[in-house]
C-alpha positions in Angstrom: 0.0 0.0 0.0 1.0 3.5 -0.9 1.1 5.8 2.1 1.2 9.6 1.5 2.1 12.1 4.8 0.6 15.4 5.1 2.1 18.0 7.5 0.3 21.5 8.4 1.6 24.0 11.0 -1.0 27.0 11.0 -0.8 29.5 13.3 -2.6 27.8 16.1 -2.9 24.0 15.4 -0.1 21.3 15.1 -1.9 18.6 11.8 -0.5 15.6 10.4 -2.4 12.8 8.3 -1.6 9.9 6.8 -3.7 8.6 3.4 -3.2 5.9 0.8 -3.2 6.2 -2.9 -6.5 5.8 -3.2 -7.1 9.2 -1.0 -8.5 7.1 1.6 -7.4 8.3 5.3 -5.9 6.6 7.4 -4.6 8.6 10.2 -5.6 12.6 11.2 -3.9 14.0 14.5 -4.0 17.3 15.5 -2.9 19.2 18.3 -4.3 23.5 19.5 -1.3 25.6 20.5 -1.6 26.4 24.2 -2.7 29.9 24.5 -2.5 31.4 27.6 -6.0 32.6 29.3 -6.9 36.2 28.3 -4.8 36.1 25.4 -6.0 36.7 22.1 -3.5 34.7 20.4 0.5 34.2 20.1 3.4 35.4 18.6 5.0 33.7 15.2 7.9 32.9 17.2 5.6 31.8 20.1 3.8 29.0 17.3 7.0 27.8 15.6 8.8 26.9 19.1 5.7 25.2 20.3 5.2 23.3 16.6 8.8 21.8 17.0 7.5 20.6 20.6 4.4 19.0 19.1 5.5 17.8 15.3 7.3 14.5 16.8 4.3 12.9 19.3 1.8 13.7 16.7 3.8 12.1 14.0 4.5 8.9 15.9 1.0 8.6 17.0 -0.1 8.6 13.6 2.5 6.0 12.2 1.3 3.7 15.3 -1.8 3.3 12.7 0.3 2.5 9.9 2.2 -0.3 8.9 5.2 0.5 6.5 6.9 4.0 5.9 5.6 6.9 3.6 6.2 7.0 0.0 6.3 10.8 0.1 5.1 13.4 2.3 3.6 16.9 1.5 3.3 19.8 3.5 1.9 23.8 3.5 4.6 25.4 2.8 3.2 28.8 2.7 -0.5 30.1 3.6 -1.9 30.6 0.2 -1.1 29.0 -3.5 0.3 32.7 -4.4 4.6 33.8 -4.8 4.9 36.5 -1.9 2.9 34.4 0.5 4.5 33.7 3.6 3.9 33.2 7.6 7.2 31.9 9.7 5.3 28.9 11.1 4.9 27.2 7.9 8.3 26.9 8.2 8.5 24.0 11.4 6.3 22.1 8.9 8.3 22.6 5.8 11.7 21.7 7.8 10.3 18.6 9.0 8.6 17.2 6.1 12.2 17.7 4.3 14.0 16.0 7.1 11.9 12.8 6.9 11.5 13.4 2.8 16.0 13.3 2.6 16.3 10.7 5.1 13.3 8.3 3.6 14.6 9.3 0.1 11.3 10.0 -1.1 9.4 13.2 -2.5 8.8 16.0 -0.6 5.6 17.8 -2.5 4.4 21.7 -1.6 1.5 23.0 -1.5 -0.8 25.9 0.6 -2.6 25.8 3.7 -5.7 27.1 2.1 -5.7 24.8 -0.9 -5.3 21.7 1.6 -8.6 23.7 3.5 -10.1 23.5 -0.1 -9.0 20.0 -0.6 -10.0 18.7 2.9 -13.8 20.7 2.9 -14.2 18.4 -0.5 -12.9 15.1 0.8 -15.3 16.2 3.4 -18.5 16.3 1.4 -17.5 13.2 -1.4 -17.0 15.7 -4.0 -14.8 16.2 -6.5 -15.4 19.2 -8.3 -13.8 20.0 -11.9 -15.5 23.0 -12.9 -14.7 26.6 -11.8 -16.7 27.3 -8.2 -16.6 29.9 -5.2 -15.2 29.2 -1.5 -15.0 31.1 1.4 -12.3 30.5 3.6 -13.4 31.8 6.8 -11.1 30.9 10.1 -9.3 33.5 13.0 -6.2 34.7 10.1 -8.4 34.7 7.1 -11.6 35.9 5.5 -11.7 35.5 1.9 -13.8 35.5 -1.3 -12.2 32.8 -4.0 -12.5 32.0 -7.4 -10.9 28.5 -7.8 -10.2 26.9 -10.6 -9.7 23.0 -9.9 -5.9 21.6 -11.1 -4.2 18.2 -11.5 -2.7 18.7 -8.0 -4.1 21.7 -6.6 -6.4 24.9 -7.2 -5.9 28.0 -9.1 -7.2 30.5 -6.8 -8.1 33.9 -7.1 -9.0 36.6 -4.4 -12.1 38.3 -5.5 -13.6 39.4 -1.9 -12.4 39.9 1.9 -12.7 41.4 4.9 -11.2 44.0 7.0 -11.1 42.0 10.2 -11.0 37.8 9.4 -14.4 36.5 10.9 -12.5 34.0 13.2 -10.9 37.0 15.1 -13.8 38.8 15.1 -15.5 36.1 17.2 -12.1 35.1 19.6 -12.0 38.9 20.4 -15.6 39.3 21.5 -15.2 35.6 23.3 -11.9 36.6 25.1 -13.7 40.0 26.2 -16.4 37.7 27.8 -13.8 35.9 29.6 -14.1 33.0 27.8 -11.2 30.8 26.5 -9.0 31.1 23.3 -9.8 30.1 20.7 -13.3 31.1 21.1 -15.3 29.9 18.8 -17.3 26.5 20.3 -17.5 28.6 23.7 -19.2 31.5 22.6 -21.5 29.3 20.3 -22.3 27.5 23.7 -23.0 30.4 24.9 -25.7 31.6 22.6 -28.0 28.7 23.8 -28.6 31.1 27.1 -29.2 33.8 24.6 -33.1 34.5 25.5 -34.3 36.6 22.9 -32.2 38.3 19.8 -33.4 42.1 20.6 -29.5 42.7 21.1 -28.5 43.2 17.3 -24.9 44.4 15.5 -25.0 46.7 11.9 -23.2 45.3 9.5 -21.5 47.0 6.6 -21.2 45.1 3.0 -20.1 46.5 0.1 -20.1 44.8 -3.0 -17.7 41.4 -2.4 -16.3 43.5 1.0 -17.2 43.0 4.4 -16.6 45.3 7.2 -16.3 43.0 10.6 -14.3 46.1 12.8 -17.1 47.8 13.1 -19.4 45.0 15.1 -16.6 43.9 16.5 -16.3 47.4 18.3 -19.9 47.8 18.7 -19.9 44.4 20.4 -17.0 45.9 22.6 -18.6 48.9 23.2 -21.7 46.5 24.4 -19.6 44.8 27.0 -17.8 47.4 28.6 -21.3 49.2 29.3 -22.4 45.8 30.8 -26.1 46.3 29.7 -26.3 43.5 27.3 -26.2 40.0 28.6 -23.6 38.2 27.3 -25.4 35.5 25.5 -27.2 38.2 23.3 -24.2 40.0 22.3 -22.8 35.9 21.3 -26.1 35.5 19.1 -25.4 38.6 17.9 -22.1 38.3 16.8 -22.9 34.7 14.4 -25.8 36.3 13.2 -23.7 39.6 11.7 -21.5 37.3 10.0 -24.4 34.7 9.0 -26.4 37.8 7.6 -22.9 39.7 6.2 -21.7 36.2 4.3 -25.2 35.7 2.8 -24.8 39.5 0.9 -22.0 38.5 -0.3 -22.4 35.2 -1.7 -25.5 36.1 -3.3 -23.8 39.5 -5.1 -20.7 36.7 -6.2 -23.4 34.5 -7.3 -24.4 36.9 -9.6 -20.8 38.7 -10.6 -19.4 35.2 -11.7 -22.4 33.5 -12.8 -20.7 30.8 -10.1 -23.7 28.9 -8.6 -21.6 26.3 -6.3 -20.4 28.1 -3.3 -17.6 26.1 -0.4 -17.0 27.1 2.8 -14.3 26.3 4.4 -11.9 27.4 7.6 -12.8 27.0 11.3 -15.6 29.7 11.5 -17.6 27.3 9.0 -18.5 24.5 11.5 -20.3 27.0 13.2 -23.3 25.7 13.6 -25.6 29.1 13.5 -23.7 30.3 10.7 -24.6 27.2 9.1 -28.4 27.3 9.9 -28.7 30.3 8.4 -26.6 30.2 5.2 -28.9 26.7 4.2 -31.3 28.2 2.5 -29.0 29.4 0.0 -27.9 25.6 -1.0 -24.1 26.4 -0.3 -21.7 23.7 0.3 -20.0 23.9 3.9 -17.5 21.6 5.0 -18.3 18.9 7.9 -17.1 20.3 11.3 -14.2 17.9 11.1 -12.7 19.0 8.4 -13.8 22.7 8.3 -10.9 23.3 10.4 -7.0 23.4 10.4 -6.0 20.0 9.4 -3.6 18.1 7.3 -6.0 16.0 5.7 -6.3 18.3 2.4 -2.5 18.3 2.7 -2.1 15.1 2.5 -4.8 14.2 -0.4 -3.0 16.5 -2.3 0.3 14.5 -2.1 -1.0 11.7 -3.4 -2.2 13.4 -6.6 1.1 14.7 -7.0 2.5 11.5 -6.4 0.1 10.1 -8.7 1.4 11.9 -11.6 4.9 12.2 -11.1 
């Protein structure tokens, strides 16, 4: 059997996963970066230290479900699938998967963190688009509009809509101002099932493919420092602003592109609000699993490079 490693170091989780030629997966380990409480995230240098410390436990615990050694391994080796971009944590990845590609004498394949978030939200859902579609990669670094164009090995992608403030931040802010833990995102959806009525509401500000989350997020702020909104409400609020900002936006793409097939993918997608609310509108959002940092899609994308080489 053919065994394919993938190997992502994002900015706040530790992924490696192991799949067979057939893109079946065998093994998927991941490990959060401690965060210290009240903090709103870490420093690159912070990440890349604690990376090192955590590459080598999750790497043995995924070849404990293996028999046999890798035939290559892939890795992100930069945040997006374009020549400038770059993050320094990527790099614990990249140095290990070259490590274990020289000593193993094997390939060592490259690709993005966001294509293997494209990659991974379609394992996710059995599909295996070929024709041109939208995603929205939504997570705590990140809030983007794509255009992707399916590849061999990968995706042509193009940036055709953001935001000011990534949607994943938005939320850990707000959560870490309610004294709730980093990253925020499961807590404060807990949270919103206390929530006893949704008078409490946040503008939001969309303009064509853009989307303004600084301005809720400071109103949301603004909210809890004046302590007259519950916390729950200003929690409902907060997924509903994005739910009701995302749905502007993929209906004016819709329409732009003549795109009708719509991804989303990144952490903030297994949100289960957000998801309620963006059904109606038939998009395609990746299983909870999978919607966040992983190395799955890394690792699927390996073996179609090893496929064709």
């Amino acid at each position: 059997m053919v065994t394919i490693l993938g190997i992502d170091t994002s900015c706040y989780t530790t992924s490696v996963a192991l799949c067979d030629e057939s893109g079946r997966l065998l093994s998927d380990k991941r490990r959060l970066l401690p965060v210290q409480a009240g903090s709103c995230g870490l420093r690159q240098s912070e990440a890349l230290f604690l990376h090192v410390q955590q590459l080598s436990p999750l790497l043995q615990a995924a070849f404990a479900e293996t028999t046999g050694q890798p035939a290559a391994v892939a890795v992100s080796a930069r945040p997006r699938p374009i020549a400038d971009s770059y993050l320094p944590v990527f790099r614990a990845g990249l140095c290990v998967a070259e490590s274990i590609a020289s000593a193993l004498r094997i390939p060592c394949y490259f690709t993005s963190h966001q294509e293997g978030h494209l990659a991974a939200a379609l394992y996710s859902l059995s599909a295996n688009w070929q024709q041109p579609f939208l995603a929205l990669h939504l997570s705590g670094g990140t809030g983007e509009l794509l255009h992707v164009v399916p590849q061999p090995a990968g995706y042509q992608v193009e940036i055709i809509g953001d935001t000011d403030l990534p949607p994943g931040q938005f939320i850990d802010r707000v959560g870490v101002a309610l004294g709730l833990p980093f990253p925020a995102g499961p807590h404060l959806e807990k949270l919103t099932e206390e929530a006893a009525g949704t008078s409490f509401r946040l503008s939001g500000s969309v303009k064509d493919l853009h989307i303004s989350f600084s301005g809720p997020e400071a109103a949301a702020q603004r909210a809890i420092r004046e302590g007259k909104t519950p916390g729950p409400e200003i929690a409902l609020a907060v997924f509903d602003n994005i739910a009701k900002s995302l749905e502007k936006v993929i209906r004016t793409a819709r329409r732009q592109t003549g795109c009708q097939k719509v991804l989303l993918a990144g952490g903030v997608a297994a949100n289960q609000r957000i998801r309620a609310k963006l059904a109606p509108l038939h998009v395609h959002i990746a299983d909870p699993r999978y919607a966040g940092d992983n190395a799955v899609g890394v690792a699927l994308l390996g073996g179609r490079m090893f496929a064709q080489a």
